[in-house]
C-alpha positions in Angstrom: 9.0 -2.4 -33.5 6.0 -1.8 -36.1 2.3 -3.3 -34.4 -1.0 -3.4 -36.8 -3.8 -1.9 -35.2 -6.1 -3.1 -32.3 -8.8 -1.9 -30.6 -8.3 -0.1 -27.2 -11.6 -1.3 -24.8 -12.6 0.8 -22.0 -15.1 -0.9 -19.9 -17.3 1.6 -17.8 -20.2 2.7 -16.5 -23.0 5.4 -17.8 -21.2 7.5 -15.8 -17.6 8.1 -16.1 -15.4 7.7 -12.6 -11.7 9.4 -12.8 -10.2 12.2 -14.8 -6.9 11.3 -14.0 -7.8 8.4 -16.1 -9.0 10.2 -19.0 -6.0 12.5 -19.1 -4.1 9.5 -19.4 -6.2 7.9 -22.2 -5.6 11.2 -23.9 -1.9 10.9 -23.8 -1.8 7.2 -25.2 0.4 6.3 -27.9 -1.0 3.8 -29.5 -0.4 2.1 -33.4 -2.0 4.1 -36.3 -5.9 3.0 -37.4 -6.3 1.9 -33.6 -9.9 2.6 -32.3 -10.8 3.8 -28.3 -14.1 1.9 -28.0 -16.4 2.5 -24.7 -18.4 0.1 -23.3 -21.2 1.1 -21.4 -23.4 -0.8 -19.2 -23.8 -2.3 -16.0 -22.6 -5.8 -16.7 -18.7 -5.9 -16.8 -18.7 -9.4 -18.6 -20.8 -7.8 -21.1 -18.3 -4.9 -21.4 -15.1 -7.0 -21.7 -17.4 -9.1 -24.3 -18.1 -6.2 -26.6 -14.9 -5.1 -26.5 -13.6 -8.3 -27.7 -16.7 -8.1 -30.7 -15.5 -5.0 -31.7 -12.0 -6.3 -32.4 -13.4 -9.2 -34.3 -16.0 -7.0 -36.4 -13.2 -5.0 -38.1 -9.4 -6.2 -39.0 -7.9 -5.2 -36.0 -5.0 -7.7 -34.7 -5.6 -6.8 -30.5 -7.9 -5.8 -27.6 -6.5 -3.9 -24.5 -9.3 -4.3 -21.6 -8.3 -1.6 -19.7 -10.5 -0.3 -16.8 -11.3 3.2 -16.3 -9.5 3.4 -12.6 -6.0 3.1 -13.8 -2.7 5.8 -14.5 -0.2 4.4 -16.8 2.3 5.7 -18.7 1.8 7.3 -22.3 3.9 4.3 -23.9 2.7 1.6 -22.0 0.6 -0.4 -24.8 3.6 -0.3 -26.7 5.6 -2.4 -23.8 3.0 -5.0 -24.0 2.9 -5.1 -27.5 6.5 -5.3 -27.8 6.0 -9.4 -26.4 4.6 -10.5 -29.0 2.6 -13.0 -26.7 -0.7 -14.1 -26.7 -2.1 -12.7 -23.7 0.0 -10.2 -21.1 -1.1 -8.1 -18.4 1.0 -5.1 -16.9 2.4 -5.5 -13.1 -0.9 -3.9 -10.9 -2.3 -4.4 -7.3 -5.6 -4.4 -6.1 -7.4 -0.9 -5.2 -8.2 -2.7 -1.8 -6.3 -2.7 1.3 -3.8 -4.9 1.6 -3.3 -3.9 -2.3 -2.9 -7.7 -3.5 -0.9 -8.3 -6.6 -3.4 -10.5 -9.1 -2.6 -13.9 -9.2 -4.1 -16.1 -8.3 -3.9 -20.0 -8.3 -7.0 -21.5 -10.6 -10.4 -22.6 -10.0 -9.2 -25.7 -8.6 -8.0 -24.0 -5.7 -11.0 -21.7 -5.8 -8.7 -19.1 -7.0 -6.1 -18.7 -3.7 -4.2 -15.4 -3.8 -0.6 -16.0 -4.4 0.6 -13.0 -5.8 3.7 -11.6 -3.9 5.4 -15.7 -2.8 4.8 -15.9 -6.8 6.6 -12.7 -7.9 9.7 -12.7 -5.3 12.6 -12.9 -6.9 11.3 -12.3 -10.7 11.7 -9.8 -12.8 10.8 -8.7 -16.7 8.6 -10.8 -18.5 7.2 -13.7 -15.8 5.4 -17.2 -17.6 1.9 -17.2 -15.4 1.0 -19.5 -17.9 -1.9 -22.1 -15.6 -2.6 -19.4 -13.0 -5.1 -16.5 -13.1 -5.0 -12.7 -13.0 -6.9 -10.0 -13.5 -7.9 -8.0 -16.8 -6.2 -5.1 -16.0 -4.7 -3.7 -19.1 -5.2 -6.9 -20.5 -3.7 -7.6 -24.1 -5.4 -10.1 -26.4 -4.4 -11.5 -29.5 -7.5 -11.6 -32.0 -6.3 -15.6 -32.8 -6.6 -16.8 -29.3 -10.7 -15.1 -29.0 -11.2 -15.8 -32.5 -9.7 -19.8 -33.1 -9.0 -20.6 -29.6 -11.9 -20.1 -27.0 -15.5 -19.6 -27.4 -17.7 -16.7 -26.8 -18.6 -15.7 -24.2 -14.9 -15.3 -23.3 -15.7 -13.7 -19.8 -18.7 -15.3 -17.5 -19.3 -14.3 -14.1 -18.0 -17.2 -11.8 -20.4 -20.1 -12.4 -19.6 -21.8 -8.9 -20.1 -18.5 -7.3 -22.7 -15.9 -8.3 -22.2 -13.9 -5.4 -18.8 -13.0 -6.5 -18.1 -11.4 -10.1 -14.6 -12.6 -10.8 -14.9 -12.6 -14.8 -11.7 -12.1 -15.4 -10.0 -15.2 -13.4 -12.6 -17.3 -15.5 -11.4 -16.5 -18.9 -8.1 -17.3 -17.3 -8.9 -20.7 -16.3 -10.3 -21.1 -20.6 -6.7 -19.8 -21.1 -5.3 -22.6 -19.1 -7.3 -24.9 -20.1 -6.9 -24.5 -23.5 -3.1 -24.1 -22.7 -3.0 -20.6 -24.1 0.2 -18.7 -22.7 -0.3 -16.2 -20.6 2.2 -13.5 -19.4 2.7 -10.5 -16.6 5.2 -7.7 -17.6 6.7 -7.1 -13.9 9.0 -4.0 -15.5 5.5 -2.2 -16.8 3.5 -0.9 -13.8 0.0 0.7 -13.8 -1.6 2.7 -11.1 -4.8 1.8 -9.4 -6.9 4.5 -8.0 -8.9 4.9 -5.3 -10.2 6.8 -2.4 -7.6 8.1 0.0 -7.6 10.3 3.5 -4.2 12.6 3.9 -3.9 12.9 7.6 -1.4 14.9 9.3 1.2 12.7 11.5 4.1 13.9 14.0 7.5 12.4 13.7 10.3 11.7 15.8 11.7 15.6 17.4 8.2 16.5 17.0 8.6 17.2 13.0 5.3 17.3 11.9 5.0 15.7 8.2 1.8 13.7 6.7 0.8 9.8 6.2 -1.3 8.2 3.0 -4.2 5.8 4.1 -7.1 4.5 1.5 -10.6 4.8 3.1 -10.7 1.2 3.0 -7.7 0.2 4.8 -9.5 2.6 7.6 -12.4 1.3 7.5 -11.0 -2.6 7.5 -8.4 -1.3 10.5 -11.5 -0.6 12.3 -13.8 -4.1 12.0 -10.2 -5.7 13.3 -10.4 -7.5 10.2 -7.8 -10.4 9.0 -6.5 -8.7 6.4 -4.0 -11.7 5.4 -6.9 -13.3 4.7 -9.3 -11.2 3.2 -9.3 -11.7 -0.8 -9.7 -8.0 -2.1 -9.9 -7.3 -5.8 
């Protein structure tokens, strides 16, 4: 299937995080006249927000807001693209022990986690289309930025500064504006983080090794309610 160009947005910082993900950003396939744009400062709104101005400024026809913390495979954009939908994120969890899947119910529900009771039992391409998730590999159509919903298309969470949840409230302009919004469950995307290999003894004594994040060790050792906790 033949896609017009778009415009590939990287929010990051002034300094860069994770090789693995530039490796992977280097591998990319990606349609011809497509431009890698980085946004750099210390304001992710602002980031996602420029990525989205960049789009507009020239004649692209998309913007991937993709994070630089992810692995994904060299033809994912392509998968998205292949929808055809107006907005569609890739299937990721959260870098954050208990690694939540993103959704999330709306604002109205001060954005419950739901992610895995909403997912059993679907495959493909799911309708989210009311709920939240995050901008992880986010593709946007340039109509539904440019006709649809107002800049600033990503705020920090106006009913709670504390926490910067950008992304579930240009999901709750989606909704409310009843823009469709999609999760590709068969297109997966890695999410890094820290982890500690430790070395673990089996059953006859066969000595082997076991995966934990930091995190998860740190949050096994507050006793924390992890069932509970919202990590993004």
């Amino acid at each position: 299937m033949k896609h017009g160009k778009g415009v590939i947005g990287i929010p990051t910082h002034f300094l860069g995080r994770y090789r693995e993900f530039d490796i992977c950003v280097d591998a990319l396939k990606y349609p011809e006249g497509t431009a890698i744009k980085r946004m750099a400062s210390e304001c992710i709104p602002l980031n996602c927000n420029n990525a989205i101005r960049a789009m507009l400024l020239g004649d692209y026809e998309w913007v991937w807001i993709i994070g630089d913390d992810h692995v994904f495979s060299p033809n994912i954009l392509y998968k998205l693209l292949d929808h055809e939908v107006d907005v569609v994120v890739p299937l990721c969890v959260s870098r954050s022990y208990p690694y939540k899947y993103y959704i999330y119910d709306n604002s109205d529900t001060n954005y419950k986690v739901i992610g895995r009771s909403f997912l059993t039992g679907k495959t493909g391409l799911v309708d989210i289309t009311g709920y939240c998730t995050s901008n992880t590999g986010m593709l946007i159509r340039r109509h539904v930025v440019e006709d649809i919903i107002d800049a600033p298309w990503f705020e920090n969470c106006p009913d709670n500064r504390e926490i910067l949840r950008e992304d579930l409230v240009f999901c709750d302009k989606l909704r409310k504006h009843e823009v469709k919004l999609y999760i590709d469950t068969d297109t997966p995307m890695g999410h890094i983080t820290h982890v500690a290999v430790w070395p673990t003894r089996k059953k006859y004594n066969r000595y082997a090794h076991d995966i934990k994040s930091t995190q998860e060790i740190f949050s096994l050792q507050r006793g924390d309610n992890n069932e509970k906790q919202d990590s993004v």
